[in-house]
Every structure is written in structure tokens, then in C-alpha cells.
BARONU-716842 format. One record per residue (C-alpha): residue in three letters; x, y, z. Coordinates in Angstrom, 3 decimals. Each point is the difference from the previous one (the first is absolute). Layout:
// residues N
ALA / X / Y / Z
...
END
This chain:
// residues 285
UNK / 55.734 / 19.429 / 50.722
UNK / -0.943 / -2.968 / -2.174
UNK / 0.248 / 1.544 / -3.507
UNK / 1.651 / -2.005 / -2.586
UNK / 1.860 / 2.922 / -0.770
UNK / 1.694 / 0.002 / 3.308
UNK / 0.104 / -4.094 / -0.015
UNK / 2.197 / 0.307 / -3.379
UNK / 2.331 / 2.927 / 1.113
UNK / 0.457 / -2.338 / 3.221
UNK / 0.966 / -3.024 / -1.660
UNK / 1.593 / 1.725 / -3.491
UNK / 3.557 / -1.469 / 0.300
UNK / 1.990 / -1.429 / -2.536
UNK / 0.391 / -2.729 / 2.611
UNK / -2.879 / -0.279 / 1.883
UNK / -0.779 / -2.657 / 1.913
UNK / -3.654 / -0.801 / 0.284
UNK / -0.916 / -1.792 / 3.290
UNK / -2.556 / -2.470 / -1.928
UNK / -2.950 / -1.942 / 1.851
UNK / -1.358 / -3.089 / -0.391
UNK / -3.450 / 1.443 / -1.457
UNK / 2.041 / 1.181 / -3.147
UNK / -0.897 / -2.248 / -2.664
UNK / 3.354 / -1.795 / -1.678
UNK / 1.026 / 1.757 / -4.219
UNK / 2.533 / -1.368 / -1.589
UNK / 0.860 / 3.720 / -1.860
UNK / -0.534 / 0.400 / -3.790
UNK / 2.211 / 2.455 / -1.756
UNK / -3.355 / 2.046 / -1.398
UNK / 0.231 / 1.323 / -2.683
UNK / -0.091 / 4.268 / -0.476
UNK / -0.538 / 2.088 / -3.009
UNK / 2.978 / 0.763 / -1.992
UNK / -0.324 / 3.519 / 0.530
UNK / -1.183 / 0.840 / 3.618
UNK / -0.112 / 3.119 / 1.355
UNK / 0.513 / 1.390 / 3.266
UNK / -2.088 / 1.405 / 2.365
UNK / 0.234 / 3.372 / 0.616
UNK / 1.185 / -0.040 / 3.300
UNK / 1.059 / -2.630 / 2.657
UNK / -3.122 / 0.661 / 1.937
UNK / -1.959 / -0.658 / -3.348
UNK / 1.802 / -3.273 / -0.217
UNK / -0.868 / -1.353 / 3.460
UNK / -3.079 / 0.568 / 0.496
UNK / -0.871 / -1.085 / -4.070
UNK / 1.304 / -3.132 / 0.561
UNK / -2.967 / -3.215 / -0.101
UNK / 0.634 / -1.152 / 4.240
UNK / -0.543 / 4.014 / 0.705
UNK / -3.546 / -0.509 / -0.353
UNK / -0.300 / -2.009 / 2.769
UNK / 0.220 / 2.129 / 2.960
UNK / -0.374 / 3.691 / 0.836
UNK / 0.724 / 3.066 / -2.635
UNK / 1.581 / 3.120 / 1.178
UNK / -3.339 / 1.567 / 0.131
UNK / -1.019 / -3.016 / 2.171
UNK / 2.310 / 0.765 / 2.139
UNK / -0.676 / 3.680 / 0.348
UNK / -4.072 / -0.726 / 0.465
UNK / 1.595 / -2.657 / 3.135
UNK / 1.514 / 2.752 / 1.553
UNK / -2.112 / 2.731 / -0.112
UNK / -2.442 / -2.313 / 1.760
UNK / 1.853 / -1.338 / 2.910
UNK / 1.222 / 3.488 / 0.475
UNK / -3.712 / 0.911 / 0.407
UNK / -0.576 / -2.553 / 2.275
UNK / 2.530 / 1.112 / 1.710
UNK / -1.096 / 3.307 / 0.531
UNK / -3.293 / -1.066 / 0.940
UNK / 1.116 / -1.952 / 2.416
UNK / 2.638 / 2.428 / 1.778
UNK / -3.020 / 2.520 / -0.302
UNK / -2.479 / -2.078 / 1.519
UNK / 2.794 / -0.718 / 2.957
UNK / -0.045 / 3.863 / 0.793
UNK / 2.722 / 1.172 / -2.414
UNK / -2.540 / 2.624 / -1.618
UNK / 2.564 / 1.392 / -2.275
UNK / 1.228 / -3.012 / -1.010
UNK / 0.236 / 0.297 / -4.113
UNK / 2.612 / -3.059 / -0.900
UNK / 3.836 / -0.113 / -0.429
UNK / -0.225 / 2.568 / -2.489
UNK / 1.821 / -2.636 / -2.443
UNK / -0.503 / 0.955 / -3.924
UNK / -0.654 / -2.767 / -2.003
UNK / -0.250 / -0.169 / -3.724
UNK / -0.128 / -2.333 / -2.818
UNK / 2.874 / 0.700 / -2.521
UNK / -1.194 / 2.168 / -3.139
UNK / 2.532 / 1.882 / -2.400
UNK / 3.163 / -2.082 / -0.823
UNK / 2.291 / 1.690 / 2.060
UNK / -2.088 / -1.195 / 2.897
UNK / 0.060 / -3.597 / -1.095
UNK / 3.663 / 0.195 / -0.674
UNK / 0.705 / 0.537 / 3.267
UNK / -1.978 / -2.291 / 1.716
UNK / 2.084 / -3.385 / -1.242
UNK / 3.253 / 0.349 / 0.024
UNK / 2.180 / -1.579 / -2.849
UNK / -0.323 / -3.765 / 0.915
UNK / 1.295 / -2.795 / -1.598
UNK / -0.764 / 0.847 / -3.837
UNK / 1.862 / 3.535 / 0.164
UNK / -2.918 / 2.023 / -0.747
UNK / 0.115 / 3.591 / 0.843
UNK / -1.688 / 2.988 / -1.781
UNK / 2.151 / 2.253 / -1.783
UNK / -1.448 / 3.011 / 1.915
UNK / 0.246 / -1.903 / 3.944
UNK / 3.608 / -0.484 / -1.321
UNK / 1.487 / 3.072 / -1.278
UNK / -1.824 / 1.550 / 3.271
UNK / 0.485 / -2.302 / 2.697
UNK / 2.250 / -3.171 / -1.110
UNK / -1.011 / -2.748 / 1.724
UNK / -1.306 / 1.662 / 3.235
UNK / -3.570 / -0.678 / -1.094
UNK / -1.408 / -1.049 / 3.430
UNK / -3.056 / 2.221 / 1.626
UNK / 0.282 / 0.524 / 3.393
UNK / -3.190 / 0.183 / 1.553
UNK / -0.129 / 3.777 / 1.813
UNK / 0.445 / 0.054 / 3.973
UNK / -2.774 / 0.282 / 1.991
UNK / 0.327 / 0.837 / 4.073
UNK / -2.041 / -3.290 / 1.279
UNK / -2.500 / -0.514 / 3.263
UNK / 2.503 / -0.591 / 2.880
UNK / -1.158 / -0.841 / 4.016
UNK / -3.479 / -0.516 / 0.579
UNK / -1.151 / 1.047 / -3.542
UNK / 2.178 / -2.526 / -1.182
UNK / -1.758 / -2.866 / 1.743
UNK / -3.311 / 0.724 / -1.420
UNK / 1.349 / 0.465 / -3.012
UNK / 1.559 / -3.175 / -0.305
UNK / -3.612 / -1.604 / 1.383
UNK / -1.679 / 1.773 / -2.455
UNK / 2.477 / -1.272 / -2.863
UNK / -0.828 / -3.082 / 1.115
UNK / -3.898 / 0.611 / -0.542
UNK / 0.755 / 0.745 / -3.509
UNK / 1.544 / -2.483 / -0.673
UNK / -2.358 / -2.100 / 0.647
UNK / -2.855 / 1.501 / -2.269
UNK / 2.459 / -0.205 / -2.873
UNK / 1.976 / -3.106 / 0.667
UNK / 3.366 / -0.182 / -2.023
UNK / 0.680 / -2.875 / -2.110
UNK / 3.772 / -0.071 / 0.708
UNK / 0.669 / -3.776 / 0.850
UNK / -3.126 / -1.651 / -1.639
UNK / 0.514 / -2.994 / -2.524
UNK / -0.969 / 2.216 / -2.797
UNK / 2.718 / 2.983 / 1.007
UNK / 2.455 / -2.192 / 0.574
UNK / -0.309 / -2.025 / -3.045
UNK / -0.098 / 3.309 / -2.004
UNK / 3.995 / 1.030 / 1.036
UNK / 0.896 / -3.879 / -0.329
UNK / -1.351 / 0.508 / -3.608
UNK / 1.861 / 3.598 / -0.280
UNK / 3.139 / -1.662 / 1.536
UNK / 0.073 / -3.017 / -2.454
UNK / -0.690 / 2.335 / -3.120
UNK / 2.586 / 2.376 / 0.769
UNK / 2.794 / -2.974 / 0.076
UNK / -1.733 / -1.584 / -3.386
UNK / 0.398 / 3.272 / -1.525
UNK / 3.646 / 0.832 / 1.644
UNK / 1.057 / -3.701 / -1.412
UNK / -1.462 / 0.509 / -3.257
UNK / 2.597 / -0.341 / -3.053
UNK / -1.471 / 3.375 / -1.705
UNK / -0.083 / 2.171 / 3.259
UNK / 3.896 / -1.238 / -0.008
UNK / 0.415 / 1.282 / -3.474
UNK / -0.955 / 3.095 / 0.329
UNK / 1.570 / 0.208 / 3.541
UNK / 3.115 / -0.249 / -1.674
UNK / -0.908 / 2.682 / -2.886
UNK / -0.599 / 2.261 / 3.163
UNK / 3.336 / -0.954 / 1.358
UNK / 1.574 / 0.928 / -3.342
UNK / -1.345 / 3.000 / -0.233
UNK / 0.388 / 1.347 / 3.382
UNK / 3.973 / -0.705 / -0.463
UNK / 0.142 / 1.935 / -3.036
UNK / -1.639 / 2.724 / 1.733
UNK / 2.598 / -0.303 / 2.959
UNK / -2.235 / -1.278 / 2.687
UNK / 1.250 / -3.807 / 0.192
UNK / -2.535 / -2.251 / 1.049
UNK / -1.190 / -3.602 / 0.182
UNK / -3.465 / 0.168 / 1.621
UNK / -2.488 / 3.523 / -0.036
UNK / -1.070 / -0.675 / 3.615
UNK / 3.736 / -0.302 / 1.989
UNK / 0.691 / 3.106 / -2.604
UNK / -2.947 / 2.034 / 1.911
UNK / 0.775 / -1.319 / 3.476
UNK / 3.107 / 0.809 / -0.072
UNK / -0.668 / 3.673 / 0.114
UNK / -3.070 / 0.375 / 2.728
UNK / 2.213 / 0.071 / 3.003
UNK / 1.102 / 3.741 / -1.107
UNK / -2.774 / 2.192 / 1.443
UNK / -1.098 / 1.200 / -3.361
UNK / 1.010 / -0.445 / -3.566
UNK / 3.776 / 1.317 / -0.948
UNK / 0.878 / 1.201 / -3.817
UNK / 1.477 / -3.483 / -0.285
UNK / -3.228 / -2.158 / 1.098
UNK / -2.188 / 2.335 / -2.392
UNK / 2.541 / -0.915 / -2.751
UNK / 0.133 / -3.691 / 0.556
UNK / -4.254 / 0.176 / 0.040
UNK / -0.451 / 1.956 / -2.768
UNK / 1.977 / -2.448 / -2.063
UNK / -1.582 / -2.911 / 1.649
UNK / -3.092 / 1.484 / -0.984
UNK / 1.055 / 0.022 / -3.671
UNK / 1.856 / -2.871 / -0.168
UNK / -3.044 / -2.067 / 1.290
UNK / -1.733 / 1.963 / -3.255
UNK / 2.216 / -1.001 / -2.339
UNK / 0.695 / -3.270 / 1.403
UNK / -3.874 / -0.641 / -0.170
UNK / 0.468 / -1.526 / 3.806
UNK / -2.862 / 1.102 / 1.559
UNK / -2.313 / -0.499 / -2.956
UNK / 1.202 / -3.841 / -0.342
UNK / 0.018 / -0.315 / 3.761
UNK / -3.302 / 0.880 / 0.803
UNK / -1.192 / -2.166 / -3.178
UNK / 1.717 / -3.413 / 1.568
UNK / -1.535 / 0.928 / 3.279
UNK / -3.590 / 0.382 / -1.285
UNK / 0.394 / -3.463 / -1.580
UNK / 1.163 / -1.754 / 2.946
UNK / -2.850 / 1.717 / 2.399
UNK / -2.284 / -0.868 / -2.558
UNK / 0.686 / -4.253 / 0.543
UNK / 0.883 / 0.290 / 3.430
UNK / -4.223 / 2.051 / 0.374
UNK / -1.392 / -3.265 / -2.333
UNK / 1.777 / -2.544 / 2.586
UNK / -1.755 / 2.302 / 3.108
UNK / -2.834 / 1.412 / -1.177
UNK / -2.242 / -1.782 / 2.637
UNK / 1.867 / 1.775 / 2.638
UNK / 0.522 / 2.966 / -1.719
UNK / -3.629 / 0.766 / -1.243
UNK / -1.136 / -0.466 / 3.468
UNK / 2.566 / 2.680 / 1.690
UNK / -0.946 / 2.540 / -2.341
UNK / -3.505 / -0.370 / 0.937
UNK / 1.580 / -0.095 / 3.824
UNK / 1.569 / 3.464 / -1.029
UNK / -3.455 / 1.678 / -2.022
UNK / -1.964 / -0.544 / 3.098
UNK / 2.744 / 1.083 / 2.154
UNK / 0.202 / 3.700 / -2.424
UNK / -3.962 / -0.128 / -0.026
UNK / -0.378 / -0.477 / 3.685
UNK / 2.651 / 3.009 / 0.227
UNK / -2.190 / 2.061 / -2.509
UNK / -2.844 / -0.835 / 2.422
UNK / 1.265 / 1.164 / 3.376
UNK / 1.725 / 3.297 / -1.801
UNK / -3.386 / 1.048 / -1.158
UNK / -1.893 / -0.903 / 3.109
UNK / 2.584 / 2.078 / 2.075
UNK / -0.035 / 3.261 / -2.249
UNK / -3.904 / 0.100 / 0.772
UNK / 0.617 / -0.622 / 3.889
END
């Protein structure tokens, strides 16, 4: 999966640690400046993957066209090696589409944002499993793996290029801008304030949800302490001022890149229209 969306939840930390390469041009960071009234975006999701560096690699929709076509290639494959039956893995894959669904895909992270409704129904147990499947095993598995392969080929990820990797340096560095920023602090603290008053004490909105996702599913007391971190980041205005900061710094660490970057999202459009391509040709087949 190379979806920025999945990049950011990866390296969403309070902390994070970027491992930076050489090919990331030097910025000395600018406080930018954000609109005195910013609003939030409507959910987590919506915040990710509206941020500036999220144009520069594969959307969720992307990523579901990706699949659907190795998955056919697949099948083609394991057909053409005798396995007549052969229809796929029998995976579902969807882009996200009501806001319960995009809820759920990213869980809190760093900023504290969880939807009201995610909250009051499942606290902070927001991951989506994907469903299990019974896979190839012996023989079958062997061609499957070769035929995999094969795929793979035709539709080479970008994982590891200089382009990919410079994308979740860029992500990396943003997120600790943003995290260090003396605003994000400020309302940190209003969200700290606030979630004491409502009897959930609390320094930081990520150790608050990761401190309940070793129970197997959410207790009366996690769906508390998220449904008042989900108002408290309201009130606070965290997530609005948050995701404001980080758009700024994206947007000066993209003008310091932009050779780099403008070529890896052509890297990626041919990648999704080569994708398109082979799905079409092996509906008609």
C-alpha cells in the first residue's frame, strides 16, 4: 500500500522520528501563518488525506483500482496454470464513503481527533480488520506465489523509489514542525484542561487512546474518556489549529522539493493509468 493516507497514519506520532535522506532538500521552518478562525475537517480521514504532501502519491481510490488489478492478474494467472475455478482471494476492498466509514479507518493520532459518533460507539477501537480469507496452501500455494510475482511486475510498486521515500521524509518532518509548533501547544493544553474537568486526566490525546487498545474492545470507561476527547478537541479548537500549522509547514517543505515531488506524482499517475490499463484489458479477456 503506498497511499498517503496509510504513509500519515504510519508515521502520525506526536514523536515521530522521520528517518530523513540525503535527497531531502534542507528548510529552516517558518512559523506560517493560519487564519484566525480555522476550522476543522470533518473527520480525521478528511484531514489526512486534505493535507498539500497528500497529493503526491496514491488516493484511497488509487489504491482500490491497484488491487483489483493485481488480483486479476492473479486470477488469470492461477487460471491459466490449470486452477479453472480460480476467482481471487475473495478479499473486499472499498474506498471509504459515509463518515462512519472514514472514522474508523484512522484511528485518533496525534491531534486527538475522533468523531463524536466512532466515539460514543466504539471509543478508540477504530481499527478495520481486514476479513479472513482461507489462503492457497501446498502446491496451489507455489503458483500462487509465482503468479504474485508476475503481477507484480506489470504494476511495479513504488515503495522505495526517491520520490516515495522523500514523500514520508516530508510527512515525517511536517508532523514534528506541527507537534513543535507554539499554537498546536496552546491548544494542547486547552485540551488538557478540559479533559480534567471532565474527569479523564490527560497530557497528550494519543497515549490517552493507546492506553485503552490492549482491552479486546471498548469498555464504558474507554467510550467515556473518547467521547470527551472528542469534545474537548472541539472546544479546544485542537484539531482545527493542528491541521492548519500542518498545512503550512507541508506547504514550504513541497516549494523546497517540488522537483522531486512533481516528478513522483507523475511516477504514481502512470503507475494508476497503467493499472486502469491492464484492469480493462483483463475484464475483456
Amino acid at each position: 500500500m503506498t497511499s498517503i493516507a496509510a504513509i500519515a497514519a504510519g508515521l502520525l506520532t506526536i514523536g515521530c522520528s522521520a528517518d530523513l535522506t540525503d535527497s531531502t532538500a534542507h528548510v529552516t521552518p517558518t512559523p506560517p501563518a493560519i487564519a484566525a478562525t480555522s476550522t476543522a475537517p470533518a473527520t480525521g480521514y478528511d484531514g489526512l488525506t486534505g493535507v498539500p504532501l497528500s497529493a503526491y502519491g496514491t488516493s484511497e481510490q488509487d489504491d482500490v483500482l491497484l488491487h483489483r488489478t493485481n488480483e486479476a492478474l492473479v486470477a488469470r494467472c492461477m487460471r491459466n496454470r490449470g486452477y479453472t475455478s480460480y476467482s481471487g482471494q475473495k478479499k473486499t476492498r472499498a474506498a471509504a464513503k459515509t463518515k462512519e466509514e472514514k472514522e474508523a479507518i484512522h484511528p485518533a493520532g496525534a491531534w486527538g481527533y475522533i468523531g463524536s459518533a466512532t466515539a460514543k460507539r466504539i471509543g478508540f477501537h477504530v481499527a478495520v480488520p481486514l476479513s479472513a480469507t482461507q489462503g492457497p496452501t501446498g502446491r496451489e500455494l507455489k503458483d500462487y506465489n509465482a503468479c504474485w510475482d508476475k503481477a507484480d511486475k506489470q504494476v511495479p510498486s513504488l515503495a522505495g523509489t526517491r520520490g516515495w521515500k522523500l514523500t514520508q521524509d516530508l510527512f515525517g518532518q511536517s508532523f514534528q514542525q506541527a507537534a513543535a509548533d507554539s499554537r498546536v501547544g496552546a491548544a494542547r493544553e486547552r485540551w488538557s484542561d478540559c479533559m480534567s474537568t471532565a474527569g479523564h486526566p490527560a497530557d497528550d490525546p494519543e497515549e490517552l487512546a493507546n492506553g485503552f487498545l490492549n482491552a479486546e474492545k471498548a469498555t464504558a470507561k474507554e467510550i467515556a474518556a473518547a467521547t470527551a476527547d472528542e469534545s474537548c478537541t472541539r472546544s479546544s479548537n485542537l484539531a482545527a489549529v493542528y491541521f492548519a500549522v500542518l498545512t503550512g509547514y507541508q506547504q514550504q517543505l513541497i516549494s523546497a522539493n517540488a522537483e522531486v515531488l512533481t516528478g513522483y506524482k507523475k511516477q504514481v499517475q502512470a503507475q494508476v493509468d497503467r493499472a486502469a490499463h491492464l484492469l480493462a484489458a483483463s475484464n475483456t479477456t
